[in-house]
Every structure is written in structure tokens, then in C-alpha cells.
C-alpha positions as CSV (number, residue, x, y, z in Angstrom):
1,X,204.5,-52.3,242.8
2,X,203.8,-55.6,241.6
3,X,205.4,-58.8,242.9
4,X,205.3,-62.5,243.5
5,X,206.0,-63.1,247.4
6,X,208.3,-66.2,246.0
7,X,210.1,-65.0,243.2
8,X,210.2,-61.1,242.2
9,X,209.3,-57.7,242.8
10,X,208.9,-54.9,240.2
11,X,209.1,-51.2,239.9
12,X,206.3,-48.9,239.1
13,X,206.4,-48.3,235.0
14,X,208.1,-44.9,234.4
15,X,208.4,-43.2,230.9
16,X,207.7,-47.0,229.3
17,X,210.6,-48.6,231.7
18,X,210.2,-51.0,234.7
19,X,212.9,-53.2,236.1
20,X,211.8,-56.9,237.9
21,X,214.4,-58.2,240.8
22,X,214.6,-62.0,240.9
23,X,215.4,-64.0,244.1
24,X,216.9,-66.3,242.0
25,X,217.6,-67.5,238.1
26,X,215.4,-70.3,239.2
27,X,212.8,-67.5,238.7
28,X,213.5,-66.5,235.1
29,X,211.5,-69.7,233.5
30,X,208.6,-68.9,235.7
31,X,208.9,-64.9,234.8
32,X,208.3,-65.7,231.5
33,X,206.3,-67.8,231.8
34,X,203.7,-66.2,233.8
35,X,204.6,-62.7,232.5
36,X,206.0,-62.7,229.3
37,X,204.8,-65.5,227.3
38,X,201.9,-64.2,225.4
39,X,203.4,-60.7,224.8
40,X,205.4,-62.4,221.6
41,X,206.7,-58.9,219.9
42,X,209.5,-58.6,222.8
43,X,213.2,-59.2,222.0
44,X,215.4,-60.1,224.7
45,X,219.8,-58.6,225.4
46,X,221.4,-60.1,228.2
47,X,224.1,-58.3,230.1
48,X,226.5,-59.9,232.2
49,X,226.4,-57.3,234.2
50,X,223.7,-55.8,235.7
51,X,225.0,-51.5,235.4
52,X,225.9,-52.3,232.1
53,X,223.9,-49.5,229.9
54,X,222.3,-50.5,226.4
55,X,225.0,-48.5,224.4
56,X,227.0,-50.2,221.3
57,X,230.9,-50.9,221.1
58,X,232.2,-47.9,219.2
59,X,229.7,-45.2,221.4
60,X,232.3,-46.8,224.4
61,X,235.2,-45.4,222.3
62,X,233.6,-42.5,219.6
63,X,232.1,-40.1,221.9
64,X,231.0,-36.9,219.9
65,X,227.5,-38.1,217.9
66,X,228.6,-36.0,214.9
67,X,232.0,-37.5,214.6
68,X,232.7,-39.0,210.8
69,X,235.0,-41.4,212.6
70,X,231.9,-44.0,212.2
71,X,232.0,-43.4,208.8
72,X,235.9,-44.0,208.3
73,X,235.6,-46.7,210.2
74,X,233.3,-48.7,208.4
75,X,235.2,-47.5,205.2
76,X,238.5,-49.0,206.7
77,X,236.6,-52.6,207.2
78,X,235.4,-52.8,203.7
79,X,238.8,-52.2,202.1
80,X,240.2,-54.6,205.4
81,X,238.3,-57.6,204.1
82,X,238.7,-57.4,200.5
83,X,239.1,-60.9,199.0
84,X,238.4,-62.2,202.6
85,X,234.5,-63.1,202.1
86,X,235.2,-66.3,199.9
87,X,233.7,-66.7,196.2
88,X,231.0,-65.2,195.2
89,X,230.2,-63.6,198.4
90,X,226.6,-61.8,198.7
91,X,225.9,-58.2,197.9
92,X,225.7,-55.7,200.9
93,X,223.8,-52.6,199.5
94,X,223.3,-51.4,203.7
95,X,225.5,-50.0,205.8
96,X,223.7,-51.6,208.2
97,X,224.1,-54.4,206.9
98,X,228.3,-54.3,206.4
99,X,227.9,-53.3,210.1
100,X,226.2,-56.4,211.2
101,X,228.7,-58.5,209.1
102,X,231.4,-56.7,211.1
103,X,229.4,-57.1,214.4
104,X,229.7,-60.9,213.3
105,X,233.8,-61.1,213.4
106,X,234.4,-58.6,216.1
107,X,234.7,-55.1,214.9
108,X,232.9,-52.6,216.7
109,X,229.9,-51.2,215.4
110,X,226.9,-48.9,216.5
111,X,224.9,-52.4,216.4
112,X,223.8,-54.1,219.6
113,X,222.8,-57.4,219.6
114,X,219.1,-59.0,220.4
115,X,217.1,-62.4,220.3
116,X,213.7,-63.5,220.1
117,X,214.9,-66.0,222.6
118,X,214.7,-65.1,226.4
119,X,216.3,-68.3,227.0
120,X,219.2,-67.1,224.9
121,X,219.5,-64.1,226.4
122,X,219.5,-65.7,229.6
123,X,222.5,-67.9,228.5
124,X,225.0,-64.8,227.1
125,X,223.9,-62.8,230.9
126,X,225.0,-65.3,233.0
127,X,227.6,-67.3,231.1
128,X,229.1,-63.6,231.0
129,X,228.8,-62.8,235.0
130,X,230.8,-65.9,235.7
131,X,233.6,-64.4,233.8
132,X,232.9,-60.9,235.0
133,X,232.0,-62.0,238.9
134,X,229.6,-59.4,238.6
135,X,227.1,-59.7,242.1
136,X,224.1,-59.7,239.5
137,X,223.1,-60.1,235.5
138,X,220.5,-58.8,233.2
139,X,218.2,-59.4,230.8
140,X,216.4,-56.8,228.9
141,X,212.9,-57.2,227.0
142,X,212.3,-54.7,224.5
143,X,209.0,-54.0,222.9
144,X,209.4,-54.1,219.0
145,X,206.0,-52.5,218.3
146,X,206.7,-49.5,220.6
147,X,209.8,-48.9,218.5
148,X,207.8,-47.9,215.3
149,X,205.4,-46.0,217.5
150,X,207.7,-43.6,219.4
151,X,209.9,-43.4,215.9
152,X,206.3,-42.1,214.2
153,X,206.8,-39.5,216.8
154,X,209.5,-38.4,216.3
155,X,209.4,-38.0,212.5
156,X,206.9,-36.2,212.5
157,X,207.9,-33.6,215.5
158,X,209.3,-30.5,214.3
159,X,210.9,-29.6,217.5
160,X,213.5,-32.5,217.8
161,X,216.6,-31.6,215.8
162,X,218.2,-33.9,213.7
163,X,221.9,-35.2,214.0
164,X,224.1,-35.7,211.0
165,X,220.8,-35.5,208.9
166,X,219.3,-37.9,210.7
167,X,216.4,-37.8,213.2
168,X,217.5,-39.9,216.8
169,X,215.1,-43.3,215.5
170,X,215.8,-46.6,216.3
171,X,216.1,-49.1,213.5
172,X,215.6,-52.7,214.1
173,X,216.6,-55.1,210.9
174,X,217.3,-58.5,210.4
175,X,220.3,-58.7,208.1
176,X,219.2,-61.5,205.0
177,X,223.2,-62.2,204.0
178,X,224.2,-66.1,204.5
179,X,227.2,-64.7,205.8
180,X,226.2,-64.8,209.8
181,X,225.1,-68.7,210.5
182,X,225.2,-67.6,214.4
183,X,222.6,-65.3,214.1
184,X,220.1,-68.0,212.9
185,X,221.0,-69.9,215.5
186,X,220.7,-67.4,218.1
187,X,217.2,-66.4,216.5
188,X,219.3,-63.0,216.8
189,X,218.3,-59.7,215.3
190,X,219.9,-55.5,215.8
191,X,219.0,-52.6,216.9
192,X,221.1,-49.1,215.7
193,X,219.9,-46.1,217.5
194,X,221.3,-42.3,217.3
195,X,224.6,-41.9,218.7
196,X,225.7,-41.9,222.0
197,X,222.3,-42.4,223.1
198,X,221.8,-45.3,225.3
199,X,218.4,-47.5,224.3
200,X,217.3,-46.7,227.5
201,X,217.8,-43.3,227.8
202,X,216.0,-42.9,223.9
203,X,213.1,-45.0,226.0
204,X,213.0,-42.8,228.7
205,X,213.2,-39.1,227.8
206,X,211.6,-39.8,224.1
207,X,209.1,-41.7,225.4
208,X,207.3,-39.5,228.1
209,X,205.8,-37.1,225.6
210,X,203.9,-39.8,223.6
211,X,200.8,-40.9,224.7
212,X,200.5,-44.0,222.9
213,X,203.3,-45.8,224.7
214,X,202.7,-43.9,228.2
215,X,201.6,-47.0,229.9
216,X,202.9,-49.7,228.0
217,X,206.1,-51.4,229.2
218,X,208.4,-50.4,226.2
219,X,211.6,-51.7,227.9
220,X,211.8,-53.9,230.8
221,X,215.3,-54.9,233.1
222,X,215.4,-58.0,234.7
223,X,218.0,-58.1,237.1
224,X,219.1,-61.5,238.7
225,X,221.6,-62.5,241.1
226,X,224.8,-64.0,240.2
227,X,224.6,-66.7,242.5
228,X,224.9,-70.4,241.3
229,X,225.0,-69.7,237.5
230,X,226.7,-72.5,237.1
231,X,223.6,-73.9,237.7
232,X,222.0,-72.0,235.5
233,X,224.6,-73.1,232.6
234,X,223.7,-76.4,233.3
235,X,220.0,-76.4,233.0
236,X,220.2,-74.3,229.7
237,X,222.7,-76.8,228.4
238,X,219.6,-79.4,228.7
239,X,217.5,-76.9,227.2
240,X,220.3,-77.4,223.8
241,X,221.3,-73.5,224.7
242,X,225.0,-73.6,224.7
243,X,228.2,-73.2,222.9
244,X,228.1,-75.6,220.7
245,X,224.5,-74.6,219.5
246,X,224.9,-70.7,219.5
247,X,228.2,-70.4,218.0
248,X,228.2,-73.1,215.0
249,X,231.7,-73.1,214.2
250,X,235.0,-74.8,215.2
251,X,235.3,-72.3,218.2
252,X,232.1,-72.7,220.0
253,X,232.7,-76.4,219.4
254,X,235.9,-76.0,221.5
255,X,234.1,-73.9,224.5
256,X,231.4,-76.1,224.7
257,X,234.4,-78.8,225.0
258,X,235.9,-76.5,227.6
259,X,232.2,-76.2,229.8
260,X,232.7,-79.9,230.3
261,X,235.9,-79.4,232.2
262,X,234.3,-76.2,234.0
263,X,231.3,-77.7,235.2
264,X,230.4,-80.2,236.9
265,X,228.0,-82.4,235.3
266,X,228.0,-80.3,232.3
């Protein structure tokens, strides 16, 4: 158990996973920065809720891992936005990468969402839990080189059974289509992983056979209490983390419009 008698406690690591407690969102700049700041290959997901599991949009509603609904679905969206992309819109030879578009306006995808910000994350977890009133928030660190390592693994082990001619990797991209300005802005990348596999249930029962990643902290959860976000809102807003700089459109020019007559000070 390690732990800062001011600040935080964390769990023993376990099958690549650990979770860190704050006393306070005070704590997360000083986490990072005496934790996290020279470990540069993390990405960072923030949930506004703190029992919230790492699963995508459509695994909440497609529950069988072999169903072609997926497939249909993604289908359906391509014919859906025909003539809706503008001229001379960009190629998309990926499914991955239609799915991101999609991810982009709203439909739901086997995508979930990361940044190489902390900060950022820190801003969608809390800004989230006000809405939610949830008693705490999350951010999760994932390790982006222990991602190739435990997918090596798996390729190459006869013993784990592929679904829908697939093996159960996880793919990390970076969609290159001018299509999704927020994602710059959010320094955002994806993650897919097999279906109906929660990222940290792949981390956890994938991981405990591989030696390489035994010891490493693959996938960390920081939980922190939901108490005086506003705060916290606040103090990213001076940081230029907010509406207005996230979502650079006409709507997250009207939220951020709206934060002024939400908080105080804003």
C-alpha cells in the first residue's frame, strides 16, 4: 500500500490494475505530478461516475459478442449520412474509422474515448458528476505500451479462441480524417476492444498469465470525490480546459456561455 498521508492512498497492483483514492480534486494536479508525469505513454478516460465500467455505447445495448447487429448498424449509418459529409468529403477505407466518425455525432459505437491529456480527462469526470450527483468520479490511466504487449500474447496463444474471427485485442488508432476538429482539441484518441469485454476485465484476466506486464501498472483508477467540483470547473477553466476549447463549434460555444451563469466566478 502506497500513500501520501495528505492526499491519497493506493491499492496493491493486481493482474496490471491499481486504483488511487483522492481526499480531494485538489489532489489530482499534485498525483500527476508527482506520479504520473514522466510515465508519458499513459492515456487518460474520465468517468463521471466512479462504478461506471470501461465498456462502449452499443456493448450497453448489443449484448451477445457474436451478434451481426454491429455490423448492420454501422451499415445503416453509412447509407444514414449519405450526401450529409459536405463536398468532397475524405475517404474512410476503416471501419474503425466510420466508427469514430460516428462516435463524433452521437451514434453508438464499440469505440470509447481517450486523451493524452489528464487535465482533460479530469474536465469530462467531474463536469459529468455535477450532472450525475454521483458521491465520486474517475479517471482512468491506461498504459499504451502494455496494450501491444499483452495483444503479442495473445496472438500468438493457441489456447484463446477467437470471436467472430477475431482474437479479443485491443486496438488503439488515431483516426487521420479532418472530419472530427474536437478530437484535436481534446488531444483525444480510441480504443476498440473485443465485445462485451470491459477494458478492465481484458486488463485483468488477460493480463495475469503474461509475465512481461505482471508488475507494471497497465491500468490505473483514480477515484475522487464529488465534492466542490465546481471548484474544480473553475480552476480548469483557467487552465483554457472548457467548453469552449474542447467542443469547437457553435454548441460548446453556447455551454461554455451557459458555465457563466452556473458558476460563480466562472
Amino acid at each position: 500500500m502506497a500513500s501520501n498521508k495528505n492526499c491519497w492512498t493506493e491499492t496493491e497492483i493486481e493482474n496490471g490494475f491499481f486504483e488511487c483514492a483522492l481526499d480531494s480534486w485538489k489532489c489530482f494536479g499534485e498525483y500527476i505530478n508527482e506520479e504520473m508525469l514522466n510515465h508519458t505513454n499513459y492515456i487518460y478516460r474520465g468517468h463521471g461516475d466512479h462504478t461506471w465500467k470501461l465498456e462502449p455505447t452499443i456493448d450497453r445495448i448489443v449484448t451477445d459478442p457474436s451478434s451481426e447487429i454491429r455490423e448492420e448498424h454501422l451499415e445503416r449509418f453509412k447509407y444514414e449520412i449519405r450526401s450529409r459529409r459536405g463536398k468532397n468529403p475524405s475517404i474512410l477505407n476503416d471501419d474503425n474509422d466510420w466508427w469514430a466518425l460516428g462516435q463524433h455525432h452521437g451514434l453508438n459505437t464499440p469505440l470509447l474515448d481517450w486523451t493524452q491529456s489528464p487535465f482533460i480527462a479530469l474536465y469530462f469526470a467531474a463536469s459529468v458528476a455535477l450532472k450525475e450527483k454521483s458521491e465520486k468520479c474517475s479517471v482512468y490511466a491506461l498504459w499504451q505500451n502494455s496494450v501491444k504487449i499483452i495483444n503479442d500474447s495473445i496472438k500468438s496463444n493457441e489456447l484463446i479462441k477467437e470471436v467472430n474471427g477475431h482474437k479479443p485485442t485491443v486496438k488503439l488508432f488515431h483516426p487521420l480524417s479532418d472530419e472530427n476538429n474536437r478530437l484535436v482539441n481534446q488531444r483525444g484518441l480510441f480504443t476498440r476492444g473485443p465485445n462485451n469485454m470491459p477494458l478492465e476485465d481484458w486488463v485483468s484476466k488477460l493480463n495475469m498469465n503474461i509475465p512481461e506486464t505482471k508488475n507494471y501498472c497497465v491500468l490505473i483508477k483514480i477515484n475522487i470525490p464529488s465534492k466542490d467540483l465546481d471548484n474544480c470547473l473553475r480552476y480548469l477553466n483557467r487552465m483554457n480546459i472548457s467548453n469552449s476549447t474542447l467542443f469547437p463549434d457553435l454548441m460548446g460555444a453556447s455551454l461554455h456561455c451557459n458555465d457563466y451563469l452556473i458558476f460563480e466566478n466562472y
